[in-house]
DSSP file (Angstrom, degrees, kcal/mol; ACC not computed):
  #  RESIDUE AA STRUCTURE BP1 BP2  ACC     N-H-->O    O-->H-N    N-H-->O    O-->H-N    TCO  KAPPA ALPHA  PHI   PSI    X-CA   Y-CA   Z-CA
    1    1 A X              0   0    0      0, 0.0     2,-0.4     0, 0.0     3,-0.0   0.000 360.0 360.0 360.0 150.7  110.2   69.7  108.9
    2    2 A X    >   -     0   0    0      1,-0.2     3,-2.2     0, 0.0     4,-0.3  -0.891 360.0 -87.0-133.6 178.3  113.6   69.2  108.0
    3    3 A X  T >> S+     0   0    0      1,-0.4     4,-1.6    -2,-0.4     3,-1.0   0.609 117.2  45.9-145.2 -66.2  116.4   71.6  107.8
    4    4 A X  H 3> S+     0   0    0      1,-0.3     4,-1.3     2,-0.2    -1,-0.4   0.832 103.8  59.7 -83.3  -2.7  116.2   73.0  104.8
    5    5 A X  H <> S+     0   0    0     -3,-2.2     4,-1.2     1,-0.2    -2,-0.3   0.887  98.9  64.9 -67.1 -25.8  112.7   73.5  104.7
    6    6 A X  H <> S+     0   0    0     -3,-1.0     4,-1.0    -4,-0.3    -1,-0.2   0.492 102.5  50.0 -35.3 -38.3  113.3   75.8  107.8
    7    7 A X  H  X S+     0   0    0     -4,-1.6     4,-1.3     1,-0.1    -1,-0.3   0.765 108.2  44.4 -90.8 -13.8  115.2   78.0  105.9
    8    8 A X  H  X S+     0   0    0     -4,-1.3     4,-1.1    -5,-0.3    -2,-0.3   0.706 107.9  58.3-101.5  -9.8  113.3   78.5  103.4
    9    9 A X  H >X S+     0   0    0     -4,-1.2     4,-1.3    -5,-0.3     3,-0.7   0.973 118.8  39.2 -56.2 -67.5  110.1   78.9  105.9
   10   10 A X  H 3X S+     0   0    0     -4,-1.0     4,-2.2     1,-0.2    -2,-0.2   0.805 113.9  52.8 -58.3 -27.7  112.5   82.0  107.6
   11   11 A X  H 3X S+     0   0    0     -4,-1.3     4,-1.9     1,-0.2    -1,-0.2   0.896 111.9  47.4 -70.5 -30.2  113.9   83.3  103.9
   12   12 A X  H <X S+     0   0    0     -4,-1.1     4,-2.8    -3,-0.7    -2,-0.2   0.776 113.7  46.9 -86.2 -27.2  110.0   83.5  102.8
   13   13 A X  H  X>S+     0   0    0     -4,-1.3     4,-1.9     2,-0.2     5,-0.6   0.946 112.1  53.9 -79.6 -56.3  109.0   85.5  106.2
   14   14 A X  H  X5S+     0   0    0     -4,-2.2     4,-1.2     1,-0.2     3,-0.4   0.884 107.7  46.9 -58.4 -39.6  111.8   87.6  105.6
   15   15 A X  H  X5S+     0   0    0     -4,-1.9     4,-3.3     1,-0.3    -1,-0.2   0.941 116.9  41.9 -31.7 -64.5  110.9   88.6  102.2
   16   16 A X  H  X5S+     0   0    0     -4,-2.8     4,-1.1     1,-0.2    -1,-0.3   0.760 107.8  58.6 -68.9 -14.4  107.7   89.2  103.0
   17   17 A X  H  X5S+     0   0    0     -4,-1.9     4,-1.5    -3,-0.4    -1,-0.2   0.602 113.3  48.3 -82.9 -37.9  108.8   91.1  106.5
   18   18 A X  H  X<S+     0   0    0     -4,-1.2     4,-1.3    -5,-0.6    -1,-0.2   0.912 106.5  51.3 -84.6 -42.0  110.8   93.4  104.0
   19   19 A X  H  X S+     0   0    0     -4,-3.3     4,-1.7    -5,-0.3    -2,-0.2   0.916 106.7  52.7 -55.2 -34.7  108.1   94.0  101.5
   20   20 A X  H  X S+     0   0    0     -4,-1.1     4,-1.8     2,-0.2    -1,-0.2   0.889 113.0  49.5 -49.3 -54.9  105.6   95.2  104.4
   21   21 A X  H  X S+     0   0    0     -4,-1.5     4,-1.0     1,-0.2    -2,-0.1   0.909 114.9  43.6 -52.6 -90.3  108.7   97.8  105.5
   22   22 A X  H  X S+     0   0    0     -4,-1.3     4,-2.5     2,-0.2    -1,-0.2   0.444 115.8  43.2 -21.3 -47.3  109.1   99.0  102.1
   23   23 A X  H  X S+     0   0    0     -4,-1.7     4,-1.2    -5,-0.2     5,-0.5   0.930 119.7  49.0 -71.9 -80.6  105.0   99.4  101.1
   24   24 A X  H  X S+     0   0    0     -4,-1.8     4,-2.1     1,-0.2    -2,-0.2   0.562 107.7  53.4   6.8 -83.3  104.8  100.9  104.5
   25   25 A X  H >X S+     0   0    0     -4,-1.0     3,-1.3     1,-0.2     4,-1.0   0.892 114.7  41.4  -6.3 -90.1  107.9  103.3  103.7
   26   26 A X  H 3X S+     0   0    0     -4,-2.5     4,-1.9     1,-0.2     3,-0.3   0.715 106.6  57.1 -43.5 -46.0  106.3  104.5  100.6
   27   27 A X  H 3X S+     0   0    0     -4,-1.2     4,-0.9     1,-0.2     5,-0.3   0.780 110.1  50.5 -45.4 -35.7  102.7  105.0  101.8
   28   28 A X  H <X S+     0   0    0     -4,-2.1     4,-1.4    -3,-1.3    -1,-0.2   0.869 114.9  41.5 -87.4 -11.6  104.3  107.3  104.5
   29   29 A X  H >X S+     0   0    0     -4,-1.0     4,-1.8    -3,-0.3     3,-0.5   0.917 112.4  52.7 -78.6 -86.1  106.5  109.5  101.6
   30   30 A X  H 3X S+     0   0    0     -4,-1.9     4,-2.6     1,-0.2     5,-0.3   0.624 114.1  43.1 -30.8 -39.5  103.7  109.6   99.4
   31   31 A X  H >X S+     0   0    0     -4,-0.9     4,-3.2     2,-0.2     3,-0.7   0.997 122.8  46.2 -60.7 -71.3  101.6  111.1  102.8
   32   32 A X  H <X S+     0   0    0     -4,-1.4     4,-3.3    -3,-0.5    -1,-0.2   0.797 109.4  40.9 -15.5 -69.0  104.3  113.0  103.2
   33   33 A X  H 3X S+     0   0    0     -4,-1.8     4,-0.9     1,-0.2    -1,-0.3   0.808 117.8  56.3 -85.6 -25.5  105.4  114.5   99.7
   34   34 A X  H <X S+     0   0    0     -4,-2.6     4,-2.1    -3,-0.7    -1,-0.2   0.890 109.0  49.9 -69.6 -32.3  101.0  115.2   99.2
   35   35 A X  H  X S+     0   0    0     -4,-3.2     4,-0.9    -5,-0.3     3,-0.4   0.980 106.9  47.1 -43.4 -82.9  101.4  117.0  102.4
   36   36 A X  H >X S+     0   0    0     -4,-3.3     3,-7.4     1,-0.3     4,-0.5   0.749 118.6  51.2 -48.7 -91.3  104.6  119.3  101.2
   37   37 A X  H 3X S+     0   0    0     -4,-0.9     4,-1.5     1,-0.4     5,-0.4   0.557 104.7  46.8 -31.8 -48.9  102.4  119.9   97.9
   38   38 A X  H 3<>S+     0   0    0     -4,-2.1     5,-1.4    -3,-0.4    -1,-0.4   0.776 111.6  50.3 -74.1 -11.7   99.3  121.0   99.1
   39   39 A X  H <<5S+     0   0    0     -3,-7.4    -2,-0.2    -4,-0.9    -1,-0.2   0.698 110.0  55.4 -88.5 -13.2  100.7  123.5  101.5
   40   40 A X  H  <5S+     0   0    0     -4,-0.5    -2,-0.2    -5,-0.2    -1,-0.1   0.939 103.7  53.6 -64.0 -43.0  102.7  124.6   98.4
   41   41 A X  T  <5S-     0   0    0     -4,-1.5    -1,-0.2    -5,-0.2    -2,-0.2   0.819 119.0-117.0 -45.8 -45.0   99.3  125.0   96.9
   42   42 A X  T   5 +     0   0    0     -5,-0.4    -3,-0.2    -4,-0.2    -2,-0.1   0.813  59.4 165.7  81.1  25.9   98.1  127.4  100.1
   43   43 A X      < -     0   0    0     -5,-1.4     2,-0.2    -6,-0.2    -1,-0.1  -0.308  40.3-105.5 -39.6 150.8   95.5  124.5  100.9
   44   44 A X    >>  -     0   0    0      1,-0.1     4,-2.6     4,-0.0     3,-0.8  -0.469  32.2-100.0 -50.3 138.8   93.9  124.7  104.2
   45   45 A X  T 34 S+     0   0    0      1,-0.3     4,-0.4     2,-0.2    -1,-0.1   0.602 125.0  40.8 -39.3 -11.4   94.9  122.3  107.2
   46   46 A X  T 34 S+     0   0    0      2,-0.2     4,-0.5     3,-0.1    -1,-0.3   0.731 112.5  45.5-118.4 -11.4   92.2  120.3  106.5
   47   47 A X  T <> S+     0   0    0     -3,-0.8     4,-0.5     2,-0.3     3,-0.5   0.814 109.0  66.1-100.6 -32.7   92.1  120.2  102.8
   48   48 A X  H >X S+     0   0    0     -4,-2.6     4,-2.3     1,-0.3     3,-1.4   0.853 107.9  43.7  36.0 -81.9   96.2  119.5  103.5
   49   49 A X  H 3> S+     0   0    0     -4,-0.4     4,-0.6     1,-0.3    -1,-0.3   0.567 109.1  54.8 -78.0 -37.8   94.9  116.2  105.1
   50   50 A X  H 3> S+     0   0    0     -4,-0.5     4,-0.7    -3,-0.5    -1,-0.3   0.514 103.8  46.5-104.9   4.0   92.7  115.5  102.8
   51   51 A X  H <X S+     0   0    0     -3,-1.4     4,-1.7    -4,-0.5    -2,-0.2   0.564 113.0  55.7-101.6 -27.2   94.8  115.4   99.4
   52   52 A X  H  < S+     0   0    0     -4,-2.3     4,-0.4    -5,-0.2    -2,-0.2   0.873 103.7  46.6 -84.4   7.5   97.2  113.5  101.2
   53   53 A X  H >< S+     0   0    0     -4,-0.6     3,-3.6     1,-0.2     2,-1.4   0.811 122.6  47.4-109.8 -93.7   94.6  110.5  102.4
   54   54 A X  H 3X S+     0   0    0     -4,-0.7     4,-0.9     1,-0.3    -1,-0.2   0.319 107.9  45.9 -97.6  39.0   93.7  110.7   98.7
   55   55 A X  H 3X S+     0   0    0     -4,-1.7     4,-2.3    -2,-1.4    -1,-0.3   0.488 116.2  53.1 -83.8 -12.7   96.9  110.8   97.0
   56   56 A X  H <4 S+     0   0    0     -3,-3.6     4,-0.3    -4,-0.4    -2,-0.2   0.663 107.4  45.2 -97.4 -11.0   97.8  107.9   99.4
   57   57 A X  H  > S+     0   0    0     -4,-0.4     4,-2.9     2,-0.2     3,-0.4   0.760 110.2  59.3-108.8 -26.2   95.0  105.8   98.6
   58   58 A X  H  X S+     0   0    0     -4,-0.9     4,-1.6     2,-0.2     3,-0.3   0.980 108.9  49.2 -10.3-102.5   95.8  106.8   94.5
   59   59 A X  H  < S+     0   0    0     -4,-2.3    -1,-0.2     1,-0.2    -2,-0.2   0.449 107.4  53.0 -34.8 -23.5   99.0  105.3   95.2
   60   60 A X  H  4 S+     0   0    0     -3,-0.4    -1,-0.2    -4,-0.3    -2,-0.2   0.982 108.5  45.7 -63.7 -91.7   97.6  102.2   96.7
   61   61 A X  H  < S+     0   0    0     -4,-2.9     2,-0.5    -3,-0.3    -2,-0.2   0.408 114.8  52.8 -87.7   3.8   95.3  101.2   94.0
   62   62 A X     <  -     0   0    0     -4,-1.6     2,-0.3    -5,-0.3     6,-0.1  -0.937  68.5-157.6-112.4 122.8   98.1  101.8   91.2
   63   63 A X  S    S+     0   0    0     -2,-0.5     2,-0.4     1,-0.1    -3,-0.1   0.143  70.6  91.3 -96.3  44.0  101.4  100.1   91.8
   64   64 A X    >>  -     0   0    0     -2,-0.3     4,-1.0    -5,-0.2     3,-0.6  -0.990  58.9-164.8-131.7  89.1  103.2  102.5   89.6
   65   65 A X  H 3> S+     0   0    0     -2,-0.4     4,-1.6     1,-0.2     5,-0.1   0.875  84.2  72.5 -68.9 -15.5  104.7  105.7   91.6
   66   66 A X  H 3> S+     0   0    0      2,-0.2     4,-3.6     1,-0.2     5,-0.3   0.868  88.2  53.9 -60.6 -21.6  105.2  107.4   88.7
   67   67 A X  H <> S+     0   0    0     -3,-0.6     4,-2.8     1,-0.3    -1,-0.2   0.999 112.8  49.4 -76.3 -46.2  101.4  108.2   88.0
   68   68 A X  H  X S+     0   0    0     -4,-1.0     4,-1.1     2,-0.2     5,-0.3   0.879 111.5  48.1 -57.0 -29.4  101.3  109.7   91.7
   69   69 A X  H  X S+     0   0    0     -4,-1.6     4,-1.6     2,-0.2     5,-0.4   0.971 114.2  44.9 -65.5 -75.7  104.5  111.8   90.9
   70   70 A X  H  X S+     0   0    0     -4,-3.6     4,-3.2     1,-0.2     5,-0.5   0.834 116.9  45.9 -57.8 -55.9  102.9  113.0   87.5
   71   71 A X  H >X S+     0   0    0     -4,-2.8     3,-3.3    -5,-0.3     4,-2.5   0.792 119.3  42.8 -38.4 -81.3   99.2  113.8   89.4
   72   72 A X  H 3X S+     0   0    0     -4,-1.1     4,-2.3     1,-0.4    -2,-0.2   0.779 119.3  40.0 -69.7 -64.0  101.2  115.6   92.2
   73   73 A X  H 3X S+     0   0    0     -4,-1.6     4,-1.3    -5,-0.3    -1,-0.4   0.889 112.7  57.2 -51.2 -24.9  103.8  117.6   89.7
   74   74 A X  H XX S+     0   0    0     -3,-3.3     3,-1.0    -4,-3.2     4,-0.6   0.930 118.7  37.1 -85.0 -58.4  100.4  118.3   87.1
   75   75 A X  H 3< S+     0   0    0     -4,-2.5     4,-0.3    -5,-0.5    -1,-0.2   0.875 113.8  53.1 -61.2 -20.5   99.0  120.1   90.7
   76   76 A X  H 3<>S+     0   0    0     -4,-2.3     5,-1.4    -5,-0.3     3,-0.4   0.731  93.9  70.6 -93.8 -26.1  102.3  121.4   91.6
   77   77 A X  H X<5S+     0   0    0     -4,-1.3     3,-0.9    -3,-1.0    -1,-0.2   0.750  87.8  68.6 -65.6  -8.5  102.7  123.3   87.8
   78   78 A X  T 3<5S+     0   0    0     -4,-0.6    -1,-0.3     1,-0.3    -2,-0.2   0.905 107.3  41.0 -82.2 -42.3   99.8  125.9   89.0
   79   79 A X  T 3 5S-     0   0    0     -3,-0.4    -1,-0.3    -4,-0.3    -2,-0.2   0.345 117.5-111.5-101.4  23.4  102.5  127.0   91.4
   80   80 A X  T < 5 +     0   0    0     -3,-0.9     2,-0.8     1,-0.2    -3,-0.2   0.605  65.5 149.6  69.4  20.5  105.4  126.9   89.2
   81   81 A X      < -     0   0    0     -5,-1.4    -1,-0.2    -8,-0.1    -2,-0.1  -0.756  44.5-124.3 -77.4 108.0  106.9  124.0   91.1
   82   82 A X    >>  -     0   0    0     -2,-0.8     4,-1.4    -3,-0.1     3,-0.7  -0.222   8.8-127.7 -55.5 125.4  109.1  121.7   88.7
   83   83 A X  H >> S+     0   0    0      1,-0.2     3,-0.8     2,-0.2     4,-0.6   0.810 116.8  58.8 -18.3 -60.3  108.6  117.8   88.0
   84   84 A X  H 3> S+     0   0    0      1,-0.2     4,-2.5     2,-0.2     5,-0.3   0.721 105.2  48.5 -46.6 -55.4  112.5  117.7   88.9
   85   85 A X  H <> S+     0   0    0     -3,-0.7     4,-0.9     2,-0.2    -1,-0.2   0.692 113.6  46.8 -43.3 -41.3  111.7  119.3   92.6
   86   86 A X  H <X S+     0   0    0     -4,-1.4     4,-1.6    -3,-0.8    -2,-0.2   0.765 111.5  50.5 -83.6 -30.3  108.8  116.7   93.2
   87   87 A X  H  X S+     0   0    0     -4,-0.6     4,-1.9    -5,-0.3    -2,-0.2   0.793 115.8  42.5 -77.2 -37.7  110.9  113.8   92.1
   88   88 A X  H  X S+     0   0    0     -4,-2.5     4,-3.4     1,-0.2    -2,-0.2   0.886 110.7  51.5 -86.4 -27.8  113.8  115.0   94.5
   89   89 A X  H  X S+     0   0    0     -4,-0.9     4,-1.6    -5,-0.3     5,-0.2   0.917 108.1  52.3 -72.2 -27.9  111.8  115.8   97.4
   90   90 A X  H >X S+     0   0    0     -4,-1.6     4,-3.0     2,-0.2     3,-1.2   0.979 111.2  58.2 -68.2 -57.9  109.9  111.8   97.1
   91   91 A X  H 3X S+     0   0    0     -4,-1.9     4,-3.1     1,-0.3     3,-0.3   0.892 114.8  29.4 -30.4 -68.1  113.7  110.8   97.1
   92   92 A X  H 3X S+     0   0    0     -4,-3.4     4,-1.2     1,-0.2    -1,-0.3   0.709 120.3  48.8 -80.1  -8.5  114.3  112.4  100.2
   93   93 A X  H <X S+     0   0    0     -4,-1.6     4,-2.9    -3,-1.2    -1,-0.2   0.644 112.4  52.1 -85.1 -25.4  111.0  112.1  101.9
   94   94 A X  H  X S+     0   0    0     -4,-3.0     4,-4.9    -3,-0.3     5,-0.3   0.970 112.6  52.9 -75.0 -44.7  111.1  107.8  100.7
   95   95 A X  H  X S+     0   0    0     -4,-3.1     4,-1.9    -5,-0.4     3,-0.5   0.965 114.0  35.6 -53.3 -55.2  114.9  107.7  102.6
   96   96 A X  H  X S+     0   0    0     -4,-1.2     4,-1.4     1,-0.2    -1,-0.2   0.816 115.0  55.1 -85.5  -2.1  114.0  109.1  105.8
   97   97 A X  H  < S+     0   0    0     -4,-2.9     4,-0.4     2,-0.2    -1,-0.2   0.816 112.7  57.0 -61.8 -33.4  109.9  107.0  105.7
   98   98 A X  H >X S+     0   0    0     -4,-4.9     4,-4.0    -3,-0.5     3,-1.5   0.979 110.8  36.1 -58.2 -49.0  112.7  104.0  105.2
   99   99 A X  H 3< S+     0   0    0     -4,-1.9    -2,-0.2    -5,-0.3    -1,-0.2   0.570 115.0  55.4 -94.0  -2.0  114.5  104.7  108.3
  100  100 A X  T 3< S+     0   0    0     -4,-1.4    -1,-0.3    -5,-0.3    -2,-0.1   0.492 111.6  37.3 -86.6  -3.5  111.9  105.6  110.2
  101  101 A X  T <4 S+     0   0    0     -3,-1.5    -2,-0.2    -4,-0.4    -3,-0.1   0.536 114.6  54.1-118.5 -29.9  109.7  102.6  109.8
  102  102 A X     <        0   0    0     -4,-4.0    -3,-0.1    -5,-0.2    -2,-0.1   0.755 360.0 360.0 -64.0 -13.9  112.6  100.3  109.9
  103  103 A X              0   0    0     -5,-0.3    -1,-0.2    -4,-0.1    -2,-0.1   0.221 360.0 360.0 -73.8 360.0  113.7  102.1  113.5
């Protein structure tokens, strides 16, 4: 294998290495931000746990976060909770799921 193929072996691992972080990341915001919303909601602990495993599996089989933001704000309007609110809280829930799965 000759030299430069060797970089590009390690540039292609790294890619994917990054992409992994990143799906990762999100899968844990998305957990996350279904969480915040269903206790906004006055769900139960268990029904808690069980909108986020399937808001997370939602996200999964669409590769579009906005259609999990729109479900999750269309459940959040019953409780007067604003689009704007859901959108900043996946912001801050996606920073720290980055720096906690890159850690």
């Amino acid at each position: 294998m000759t030299s430069f193929e060797q970089r590009e072996s390690a540039l292609e691992a790294q890619f994917a290495h990054q992409q992994e972080l990143g799906f990762r990341a999100r899968e844990r915001a998305v957990g996350a931000l279904a969480k915040w919303a269903a206790q906004r909601l006055g769900k139960t602990p268990q029904a808690v746990e069980s909108y986020a495993a399937e808001m997370v599996a939602a996200d999964v089989a669409n590769p579009s976060i906005e259609a999990t933001l729109e479900r999750i704000s269309g459940d959040l309007s019953a409780a007067s909770v604003r689009k704007e609110d859901v959108n900043r809280m996946m912001d801050l829930l996606l920073a720290d799921s980055r720096n906690s799965v890159r850690a």
